[in-house]
N, C-alpha and C positions, 0 to 999 in steps of 0.2 A: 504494500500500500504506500502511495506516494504523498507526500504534504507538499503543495501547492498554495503560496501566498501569490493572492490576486491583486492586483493592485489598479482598482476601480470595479465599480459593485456597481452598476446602471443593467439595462435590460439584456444587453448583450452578456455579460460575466455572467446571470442569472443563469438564461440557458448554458451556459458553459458548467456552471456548476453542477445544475440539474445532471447534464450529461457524466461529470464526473463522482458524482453520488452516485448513479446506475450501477461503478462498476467499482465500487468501493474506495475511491481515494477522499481523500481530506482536506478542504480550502479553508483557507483563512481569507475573506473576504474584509479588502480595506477600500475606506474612502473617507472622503471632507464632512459625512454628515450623517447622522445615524442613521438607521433602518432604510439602508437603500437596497433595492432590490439584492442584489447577491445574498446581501449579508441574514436575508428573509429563509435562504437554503444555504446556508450553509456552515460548517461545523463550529467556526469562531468569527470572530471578527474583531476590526480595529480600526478606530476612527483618529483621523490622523492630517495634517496639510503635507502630503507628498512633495512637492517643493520645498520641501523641508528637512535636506542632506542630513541632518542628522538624526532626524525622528525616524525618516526612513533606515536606517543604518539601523536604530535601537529596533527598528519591526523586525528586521533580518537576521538580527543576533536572534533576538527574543525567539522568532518560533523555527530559526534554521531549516529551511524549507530545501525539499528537493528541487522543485523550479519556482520561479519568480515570474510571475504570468501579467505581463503589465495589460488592461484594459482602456485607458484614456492616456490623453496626450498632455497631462500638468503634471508631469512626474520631475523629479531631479535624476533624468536619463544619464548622464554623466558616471553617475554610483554605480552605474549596472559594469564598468568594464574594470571598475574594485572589484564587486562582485563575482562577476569571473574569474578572477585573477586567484578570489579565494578559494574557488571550486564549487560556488553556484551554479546552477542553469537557469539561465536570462533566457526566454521566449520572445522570437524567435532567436536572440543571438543580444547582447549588449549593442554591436553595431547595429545590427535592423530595426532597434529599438532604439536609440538614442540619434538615427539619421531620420527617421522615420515621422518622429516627433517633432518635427521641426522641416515645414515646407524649402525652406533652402536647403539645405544639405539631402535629401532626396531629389530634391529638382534638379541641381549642380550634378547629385550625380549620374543621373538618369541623362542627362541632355547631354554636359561636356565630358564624364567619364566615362558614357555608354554610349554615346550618339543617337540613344534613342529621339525617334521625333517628337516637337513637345511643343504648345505654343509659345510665341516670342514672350521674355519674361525681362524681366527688372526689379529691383529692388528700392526699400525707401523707408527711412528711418523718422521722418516729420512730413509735414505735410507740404511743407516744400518741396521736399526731393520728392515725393509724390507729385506735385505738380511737374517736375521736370521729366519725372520716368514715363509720367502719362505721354508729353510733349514727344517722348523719344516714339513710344508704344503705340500710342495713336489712338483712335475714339472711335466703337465704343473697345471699353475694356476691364477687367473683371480684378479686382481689388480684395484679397485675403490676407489676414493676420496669419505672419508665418507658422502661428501652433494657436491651433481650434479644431473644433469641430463639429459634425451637426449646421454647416452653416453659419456660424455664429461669427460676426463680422463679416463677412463677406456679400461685398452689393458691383452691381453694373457702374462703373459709368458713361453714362452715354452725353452730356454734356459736362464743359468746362466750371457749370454752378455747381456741378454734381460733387466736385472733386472733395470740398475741404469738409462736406457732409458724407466719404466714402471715408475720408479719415480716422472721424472722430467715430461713425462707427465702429473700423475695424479694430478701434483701442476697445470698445467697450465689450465687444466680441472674445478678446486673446484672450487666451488661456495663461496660465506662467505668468514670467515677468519679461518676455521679449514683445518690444514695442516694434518691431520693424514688419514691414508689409511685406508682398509680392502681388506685381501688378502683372497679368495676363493679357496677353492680346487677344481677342476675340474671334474664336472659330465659330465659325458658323457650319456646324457640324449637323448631321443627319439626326444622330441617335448617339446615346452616349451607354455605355453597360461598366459591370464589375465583372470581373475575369477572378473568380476565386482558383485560388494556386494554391496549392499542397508541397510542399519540401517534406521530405521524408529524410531521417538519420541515414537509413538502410532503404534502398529502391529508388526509384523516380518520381520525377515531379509530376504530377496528376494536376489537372484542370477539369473544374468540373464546368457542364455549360452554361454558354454564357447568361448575365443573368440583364436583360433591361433595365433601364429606371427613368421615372421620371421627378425632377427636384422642383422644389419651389423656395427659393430665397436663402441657394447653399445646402437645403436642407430635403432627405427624398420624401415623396410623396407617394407615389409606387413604385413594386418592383412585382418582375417577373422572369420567368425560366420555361423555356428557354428563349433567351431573344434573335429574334430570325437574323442572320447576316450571311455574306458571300463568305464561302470555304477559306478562301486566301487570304482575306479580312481578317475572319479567325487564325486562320496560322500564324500572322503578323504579329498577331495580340499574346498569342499564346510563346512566341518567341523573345517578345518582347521582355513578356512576364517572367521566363525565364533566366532571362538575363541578369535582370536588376535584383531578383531575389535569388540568384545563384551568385551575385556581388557582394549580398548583405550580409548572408550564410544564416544556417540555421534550419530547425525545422516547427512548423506549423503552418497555419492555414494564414495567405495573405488576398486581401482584399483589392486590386490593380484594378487603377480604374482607364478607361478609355474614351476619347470621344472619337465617330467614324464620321468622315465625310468625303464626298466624290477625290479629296485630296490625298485621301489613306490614311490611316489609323494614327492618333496621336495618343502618346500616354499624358494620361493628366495625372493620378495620385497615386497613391501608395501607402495602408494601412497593413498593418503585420499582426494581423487576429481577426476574429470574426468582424464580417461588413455590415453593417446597419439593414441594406439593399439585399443582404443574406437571409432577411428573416423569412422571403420566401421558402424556403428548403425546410422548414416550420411544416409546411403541407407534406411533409414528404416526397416531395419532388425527384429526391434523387434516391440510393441506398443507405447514405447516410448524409444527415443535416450537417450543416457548416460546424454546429460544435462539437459532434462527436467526433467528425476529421481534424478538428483541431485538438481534441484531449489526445486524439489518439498519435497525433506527428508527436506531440509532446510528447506522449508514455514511450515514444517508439517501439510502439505497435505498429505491426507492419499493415499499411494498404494498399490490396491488390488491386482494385479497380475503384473507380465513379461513376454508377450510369444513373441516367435518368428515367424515373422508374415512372412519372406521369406530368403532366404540365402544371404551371401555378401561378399566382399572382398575390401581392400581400398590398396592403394598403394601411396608413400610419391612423390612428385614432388620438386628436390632437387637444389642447387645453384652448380655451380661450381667454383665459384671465386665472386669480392669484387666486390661489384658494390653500387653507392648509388642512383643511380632511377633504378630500375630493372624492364623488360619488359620482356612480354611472347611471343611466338610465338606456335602456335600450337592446342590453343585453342580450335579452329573453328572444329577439326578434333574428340575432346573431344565432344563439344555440339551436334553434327552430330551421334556420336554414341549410339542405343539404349540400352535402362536398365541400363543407369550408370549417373552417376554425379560429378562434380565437386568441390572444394573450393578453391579459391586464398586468401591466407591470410591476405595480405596489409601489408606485414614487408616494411616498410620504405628501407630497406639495404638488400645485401645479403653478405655474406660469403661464403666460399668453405663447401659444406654438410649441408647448411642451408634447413631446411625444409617449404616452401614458398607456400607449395599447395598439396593439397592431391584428388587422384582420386577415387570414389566411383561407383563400380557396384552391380549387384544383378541378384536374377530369383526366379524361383518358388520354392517351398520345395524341389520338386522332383529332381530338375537337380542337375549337377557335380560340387562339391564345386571346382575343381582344373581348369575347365573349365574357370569357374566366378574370380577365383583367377588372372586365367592368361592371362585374357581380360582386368583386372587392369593393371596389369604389361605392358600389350602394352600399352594401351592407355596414361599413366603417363609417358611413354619412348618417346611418341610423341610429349611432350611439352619442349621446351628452353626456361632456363630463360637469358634472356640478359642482358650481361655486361656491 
């Protein structure tokens, strides 16, 4: 039996846990605030500011974990390659973790040490040099805090008023204490998906297929499996993926994301743990869901295959204002409904755009991915979360 400290307890570690309680291991689930999902399933826990080298340091002596499974991007990534040094396992690796975390150092190295394609990018540390990277980068063009997530700071700008109000968001957005941006140039791409990638200790890297999405304000709104593309589209993607996560080292499941257009496949991001856009595989989509390919690269447990075992679609179930006991209504109309599923998170609070619950359908190979897409979308439209 393995002891696994988590480091971030949101909807994503939950299922992870769940997956790793199936088969006997043991998480200690940490985060900024109590009773967050993870810590709701799992054997311990420990509330703690992870940007905080040394708290974190005292969590690692304290319960000497077999790995170190980091879930969010406000960690003190730095520690993880102490960590290693002492004979920890960092998931996926100290470096795929501490590049990862931080939009420049995966961009840099996917663009100039990989030559992967990628949109035109720049950097910007006030709202100055923001105005000058825009000048360089052109208009419109897509404005993120180099460590966030979920969306959170990142907006369009499509005019010159836009800029010092794209600023001041994406500070209020970061995660950490790094103030600096990255400005994108704006593709005008087809379709955009998540390529989940599997690294294995022992075996090959595994791709499971592709999964669609669609975002609204940084942040998804749907997802689905499989999403239709040209075969050599896919190879590109899947080449791609291997490359950058054969740079980073390491084994578990990474989230690469892409966008496609008549110009060819650009790599946009790069998470190293279960992808948000992953919650479809929730339906069982494939033979096993995102987190159980992820406990299992970790245990290095060996996997032989990923198919796709039926089609799927998920849709996010959102807050609309501050509430601190949050209640649903709508449920019953959800559980009623056949070929689909639900999850309710257990966030303690909501906020306006909080993501609190996500709704999961499916059908057979043969049927209409947009059909199954848009049976999501009603059914998650039918549930309230209350203020």
């Amino acid at each position: 039996m393995a002891k696994i400290l988590l480091l971030g307890s949101g909807e994503l570690g939950k299922e992870f846990v769940i997956a790793a309680q199936r088969i006997g291991q043991t998480v200690i689930a940490v985060d900024s605030y109590e009773n967050a999902p993870a810590m709701q399933v799992a054997h311990d826990c420990e509330v703690i500011n992870m940007l905080d080298g040394d708290a974190l340091d005292a969590i690692v002596t304290k319960h000497n974990p077999d790995f170190i499974v980091p879930e969010i991007e406000a960690i003190r990534t730095e520690r993880f390659y102490d960590y290693e040094a002492k004979g920890f396992t960092v998931v996926p690796s100290a470096k795929a973790a501490n590049y990862t975390m931080n939009r420049k150092a995966i961009r840099d190295l996917a663009a100039q040490e990989l030559g992967l394609k990628t949109a035109p990018y720049r950097y910007a540390t006030s709202s100055e040099e923001l105005a000058q990277a825009i000048s360089e980068i052109g208009i419109p063009c897509v404005v993120k805090p180099l460590m966030s997530s979920s969306g959170k700071g990142q907006s369009t700008v499509r005019t010159e008023a836009d800029i010092e109000k794209a600023w001041r968001y994406s500070q209020e957005g970061s995660r950490g204490d790094v103030a600096e941006v990255i400005v994108e140039g704006f593709i005008d791409f087809d379709y955009e998906i998540t390529l989940l990638t599997v690294t294995q200790r022992e075996g090959p890297t595994l791709f499971c297929p592709p999964i669609g999405h669609r975002q609204e304000g940084g942040d998804y709104r749907e997802s689905w499996q499989p999403a239709k593309m040209l075969d050599e589209d896919l190879e590109t993607a899947q080449q791609m993926a291997d490359r950058v996560t054969e740079a980073l080292g390491g084994a578990g499941i990474w989230g690469v994301e892409f966008f496609v257009s008549d110009e060819g496949v650009y790599f946009s991001e790069l998470s190293p743990r279960p992808h948000d856009t992953g919650m479809v595989t929730l339906g069982n989509t494939q033979n096993f869901n995102e987190f159980e390919l992820h406990l299992k690269a970790v245990l290095g447990l060996p996997i032989p295959e990923i198919s796709l075992e039926r089609i799927g679609a998920s849709s996010v179930i959102l807050a609309t204002g501050h509430s601190e006991q949050p209640t649903f209504t709508g449920i019953e109309q959800l559980s009623a409904a056949p070929k689909s599923d639900f999850r309710l998170f257990g966030k303690p609070t909501s906020r306006p755009n909080r993501r609190m619950g996500v709704v999961v359908t499916y059908d057979a190979l043969s049927a209409d991915i947009s059909e199954v897409i848009q049976r999501a979308k009603d059914l998650s439209s039918k549930v309230t979360v209350n203020l």
